[in-house]
N, C-alpha and C positions, 0 to 999 in steps of 0.2 A: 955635844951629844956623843953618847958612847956609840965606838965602832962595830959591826957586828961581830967580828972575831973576839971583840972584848966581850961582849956579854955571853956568847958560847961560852967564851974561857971562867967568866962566874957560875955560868949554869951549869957548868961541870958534875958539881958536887952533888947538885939535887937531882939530874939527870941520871947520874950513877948511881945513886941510893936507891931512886926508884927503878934500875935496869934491873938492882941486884936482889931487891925486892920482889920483883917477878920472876927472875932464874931461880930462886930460891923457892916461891910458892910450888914454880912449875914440879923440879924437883921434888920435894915432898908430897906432889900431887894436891895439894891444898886450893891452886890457882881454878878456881870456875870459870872466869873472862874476864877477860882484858877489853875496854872500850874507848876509841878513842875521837874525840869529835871537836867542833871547829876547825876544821879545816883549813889552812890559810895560805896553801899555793906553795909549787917550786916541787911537786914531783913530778916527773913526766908520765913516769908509767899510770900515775890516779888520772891524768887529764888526759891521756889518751883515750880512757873507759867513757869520761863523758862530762857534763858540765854537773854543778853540783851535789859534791857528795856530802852528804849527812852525817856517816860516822862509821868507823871500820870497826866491827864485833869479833873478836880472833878468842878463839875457845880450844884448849888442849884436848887432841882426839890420836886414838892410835890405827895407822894404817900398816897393816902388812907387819904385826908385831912392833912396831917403831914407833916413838912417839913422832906427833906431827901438832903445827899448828893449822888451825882452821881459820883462813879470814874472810870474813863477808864483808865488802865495801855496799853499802846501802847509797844508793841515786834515788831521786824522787820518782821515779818510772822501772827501775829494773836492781835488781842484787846480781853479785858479781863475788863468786867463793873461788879460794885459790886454796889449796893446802899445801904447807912449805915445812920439811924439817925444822923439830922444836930451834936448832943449832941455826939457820936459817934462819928461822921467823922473826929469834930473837935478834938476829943483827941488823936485819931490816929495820923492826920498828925503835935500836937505838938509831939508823940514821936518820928516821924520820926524827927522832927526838933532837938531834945534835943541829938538823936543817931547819927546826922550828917548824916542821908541816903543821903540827896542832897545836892548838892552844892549851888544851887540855887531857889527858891519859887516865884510866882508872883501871886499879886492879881489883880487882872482886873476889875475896874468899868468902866462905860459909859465914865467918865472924866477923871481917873486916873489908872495908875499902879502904885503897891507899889511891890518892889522889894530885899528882903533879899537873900543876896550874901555871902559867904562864902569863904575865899581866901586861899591859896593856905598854907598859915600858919594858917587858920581855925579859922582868926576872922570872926564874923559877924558883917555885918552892913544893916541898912534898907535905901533905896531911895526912894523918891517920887516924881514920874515925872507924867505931863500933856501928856493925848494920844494924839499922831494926829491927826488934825480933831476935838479936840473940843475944844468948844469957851465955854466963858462965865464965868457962876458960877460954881464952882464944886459940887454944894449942888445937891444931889440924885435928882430925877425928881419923881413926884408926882405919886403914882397910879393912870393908867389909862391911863397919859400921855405917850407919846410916849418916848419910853425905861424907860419905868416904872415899867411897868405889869410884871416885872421878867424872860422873857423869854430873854434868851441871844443874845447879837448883839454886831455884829464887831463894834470894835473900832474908824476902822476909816469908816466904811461902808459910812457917807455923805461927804465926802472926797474922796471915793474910785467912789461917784456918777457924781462926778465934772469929772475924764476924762470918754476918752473912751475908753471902753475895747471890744476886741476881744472875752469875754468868758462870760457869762452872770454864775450869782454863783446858781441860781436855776435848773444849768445843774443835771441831776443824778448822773453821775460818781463822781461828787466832793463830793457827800454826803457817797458815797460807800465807796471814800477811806478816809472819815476821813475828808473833807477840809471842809465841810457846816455842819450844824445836819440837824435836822428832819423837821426844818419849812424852810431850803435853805438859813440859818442866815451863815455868816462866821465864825467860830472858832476863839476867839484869839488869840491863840498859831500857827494859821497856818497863820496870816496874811503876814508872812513872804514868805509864801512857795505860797501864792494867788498870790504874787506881781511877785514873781519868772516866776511860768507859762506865765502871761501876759506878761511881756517882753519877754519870748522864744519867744511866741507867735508875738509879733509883728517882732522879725527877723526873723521867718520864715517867713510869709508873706511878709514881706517885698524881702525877696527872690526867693518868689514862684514868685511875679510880676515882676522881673528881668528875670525870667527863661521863659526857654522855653513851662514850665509847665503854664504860665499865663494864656493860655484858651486851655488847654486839661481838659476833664472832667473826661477819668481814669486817675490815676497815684498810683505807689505800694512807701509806707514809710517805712524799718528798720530802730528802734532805737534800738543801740547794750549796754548791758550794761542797761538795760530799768527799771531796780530796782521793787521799785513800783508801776509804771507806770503813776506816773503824768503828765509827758510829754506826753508821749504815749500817754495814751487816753484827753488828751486836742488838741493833734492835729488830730487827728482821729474826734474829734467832731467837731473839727473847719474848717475840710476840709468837712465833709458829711454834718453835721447841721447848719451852717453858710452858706459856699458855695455852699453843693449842688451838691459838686462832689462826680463820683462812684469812691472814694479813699480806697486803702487795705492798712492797718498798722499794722506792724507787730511788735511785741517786742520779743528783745531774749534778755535770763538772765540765766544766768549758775546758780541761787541756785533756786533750785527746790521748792522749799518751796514759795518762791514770784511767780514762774510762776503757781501753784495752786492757790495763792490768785488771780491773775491776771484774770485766766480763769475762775475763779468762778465769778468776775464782770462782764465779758463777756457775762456768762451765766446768770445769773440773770436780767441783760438790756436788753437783746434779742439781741447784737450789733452785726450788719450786716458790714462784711466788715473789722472786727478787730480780729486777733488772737495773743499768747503768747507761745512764744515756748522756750524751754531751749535747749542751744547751746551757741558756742564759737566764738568770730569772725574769727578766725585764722583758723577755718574750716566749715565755715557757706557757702553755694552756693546757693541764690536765683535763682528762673527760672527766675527772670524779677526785677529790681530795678532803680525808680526814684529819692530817695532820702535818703541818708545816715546820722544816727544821732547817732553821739555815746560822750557822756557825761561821763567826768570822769572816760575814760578810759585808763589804768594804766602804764604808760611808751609804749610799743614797740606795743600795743595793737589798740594803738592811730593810728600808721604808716598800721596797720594792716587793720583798720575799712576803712582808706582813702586810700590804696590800691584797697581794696574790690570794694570802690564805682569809683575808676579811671577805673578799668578793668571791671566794668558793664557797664561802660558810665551812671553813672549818673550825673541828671543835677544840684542835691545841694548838697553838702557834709558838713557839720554842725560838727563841733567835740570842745569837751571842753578839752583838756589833761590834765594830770593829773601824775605827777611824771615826772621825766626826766632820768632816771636812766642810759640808752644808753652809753650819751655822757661823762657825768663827767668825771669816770674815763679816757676815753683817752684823757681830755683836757690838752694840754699845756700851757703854760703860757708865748707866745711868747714876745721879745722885742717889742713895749714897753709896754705892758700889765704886765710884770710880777710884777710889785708891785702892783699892782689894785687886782690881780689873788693870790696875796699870802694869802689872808684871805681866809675863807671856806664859809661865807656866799655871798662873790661876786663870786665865782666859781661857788656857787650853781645856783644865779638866771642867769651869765652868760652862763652856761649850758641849764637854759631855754629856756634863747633868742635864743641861736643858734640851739636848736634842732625845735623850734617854729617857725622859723625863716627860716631856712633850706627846711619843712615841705610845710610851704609855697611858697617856689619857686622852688618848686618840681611842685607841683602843679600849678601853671604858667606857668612850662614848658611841663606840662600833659593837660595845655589847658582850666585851667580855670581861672578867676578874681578872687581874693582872699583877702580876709582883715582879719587881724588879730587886735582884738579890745577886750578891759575890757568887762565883759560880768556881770552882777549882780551875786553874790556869790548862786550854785544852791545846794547845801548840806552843808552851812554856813560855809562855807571853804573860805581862800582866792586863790584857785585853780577857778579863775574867768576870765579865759582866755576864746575867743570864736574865733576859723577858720575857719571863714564863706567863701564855694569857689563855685562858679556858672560857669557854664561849657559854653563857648565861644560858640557863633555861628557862628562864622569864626577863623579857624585858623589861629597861625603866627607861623616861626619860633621861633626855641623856642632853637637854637644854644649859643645864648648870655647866659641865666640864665644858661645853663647847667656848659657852662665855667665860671661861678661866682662860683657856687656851689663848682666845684673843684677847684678853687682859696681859697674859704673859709675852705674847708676842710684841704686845705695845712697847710695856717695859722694857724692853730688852733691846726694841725697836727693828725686830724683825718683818723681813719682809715675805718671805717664803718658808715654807716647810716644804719637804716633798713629800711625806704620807697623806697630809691633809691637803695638798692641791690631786692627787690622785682620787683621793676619799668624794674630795669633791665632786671632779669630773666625772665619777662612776654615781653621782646621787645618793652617797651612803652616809655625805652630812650635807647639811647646809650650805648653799655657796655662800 
């Protein structure tokens, strides 16, 4: 096994190419940000700030006539800005490169990323790709011109102009939580998590026009599991400040620490109609619930959230799941599956399908249309499932699916499900 001084002394090259990379963007003014993420330990001064950091955002800004760099280190509860001389900033973030603090580095101009990566046996190598969205020359763009004057812009921002979107980025909340800065520009590093929103975004609508909610003007939202609340408050603004409705949304989140940050955006926007509460779904009881949204919620949590929303009658029920832990263990490996089933990675995903699966026509038989569909990855995960289920306006029997249900359970030779032994005990199917 190579020594660590040896592998520093390989990653030399790639390390310096990408230092001189960025002295040089900065110099020409061309550098929009710099971002750096995974994290992997041995600075002091980052772990004095607190336990896991996310990714440090450093954007060239001028104070007092002078250039400076600007760094945000993002925690999952608080951001933390320091501004250090360009001369400064730059020497920092080569020690962090030379210490291995990250895995990965990205430089961000108008035309390009350049990308130092770090692998898992702790070579470096540098890539240089074309951003989406831009055409042409890659040569810097002139002072003065448009994305010249140094003030930062998304990447693909005249590409992101071409569709349409449900959320305009000079909203407030996107600049509170991190997603725009100070002039409503998009952050590079969050282009991913913009793109995110806007497709939630269009399946819930797309589902509220389905519903029965299509022209009622109150209607109450929980989203369970509501983290930082990007969801939350983009659909809070896109029911009040888009449409227009007197909509209540509400986030619960068991760590206490995000529902403080939560409630402090609250407070600071003056937002009418939006609160954060910490709670659990497995014991949460609204007075009143039109739509259930619960993302990446964890194995049995999942059956929980969509229980919740059957026994309020609500009209949409939204859930991303997220682990399958239930079912595995009791799965069998009937004739003729059992050679397909003897590997571990086909039991795992076929444990998916069948609790996903299952979940769904549960719900069928509790009364509403259901699709289960790939959903864009919404915590960079491939846990990018979406059970989208809108509540019938006419009943049917619902005799047929239940006896599938236990036909599949046979097969499979399961002994429990948790949505339908809940379903059960509430009287909403059959014991």
């Amino acid at each position: 096994m190579a020594e660590p001084a040896d592998i520093a002394s390989a990653n030399a090259p790639a390390i310096e190419r990408f230092t001189s990379l960025t002295r040089e963007a900065l110099a020409q003014g061309t550098c929009q940000q710099l971002l750096w993420v995974a994290y992997q330990g041995g600075v002091p001064a980052i772990e004095e700030q607190g336990q896991g950091l996310q990714r440090v955002m450093v954007r060239p800004i001028e104070l007092r006539g002078q250039p400076h760099l600007s760094f945000l280190l993002r925690f999952p509860t608080k951001d933390i800005t320091k501004n250090l001389p360009t001369r400064e900033g730059l020497a920092l973030l080569a020690d962090w490169l030379r210490a291995g603090a990250f895995r990965n580095a990205h430089l961000f101009t108008a035309t390009e990323e350049v990308q130092l990566a770090i692998s898992k046996k702790g070579k470096a190598s540098v890539r240089v790709g074309k951003l989406e969205g831009a055409s042409g020359s890659s040569r810097p763009a002139a002072p003065g011109a448009p994305g010249g004057d140094g003030a930062p812009q998304a990447p693909t921002q005249s590409h992101n102009r071409d569709k349409h979107r449900l959320l305009e980025l000079s909203r407030p909340f996107l600049r509170e939580l991190g997603v725009t800065d100070a002039h409503g520009q998009l952050i590079p590093a969050m282009s991913r998590k913009w793109k995110q929103i806007n497709k939630f975004l269009e399946v819930f609508s797309s589902a509220v026009a389905k519903s029965s909610l299509a022209e009622r003007q109150a209607l109450h939202v929980v989203d369970f599991g509501s983290g930082k609340g990007y969801l939350t408050f983009a659909v809070h603004d896109w029911l009040r400040h888009t449409m227009g409705r007197d909509a209540s949304v509400t986030g619960v989140e068991l760590r206490d620490d995000l529902v403080q940050l939560c409630q402090r955006v609250i407070g600071k926007l003056r937002l009418q109609g939006m609160d954060y509460e910490q709670g659990d779904v497995r014991d949460y009881h609204p007075a009143d619930l039109d739509v259930v949204i619960a993302l990446h919620a964890c194995d049995t949590a999942t059956d929980h959230a969509i229980h919740l929303g059957i026994r309020a009658g609500a009209e949409i029920i939204l859930c991303s799941p997220c682990c399958h832990k239930e079912v595995r263990p009791q799965l069998l490996s009937p004739h003729p599956l059992r050679p397909i089933l003897q590997h571990g990675i086909h039991q795992a995903q076929e444990a998916e399908m069948l609790t996903d699966g299952l979940r769904a026509m549960l719900l069928d038989a509790a009364g509403y249309d259901t699709q289960v569909f790939e959903f864009i990855s919404l915590e960079h995960t491939n846990k990018n499932k979406m059970i989208l289920a809108v509540k019938r306006s006419q009943p049917k029997d619902n005799a047929e699916v239940v006896a599938q249900v236990r036909d599949i359970k046979a097969f499979y030779g399961l002994q429990r499900q948790c949505l339908e032994e809940l379903l059960k005990a509430d009287g909403l199917l059959p014991a």
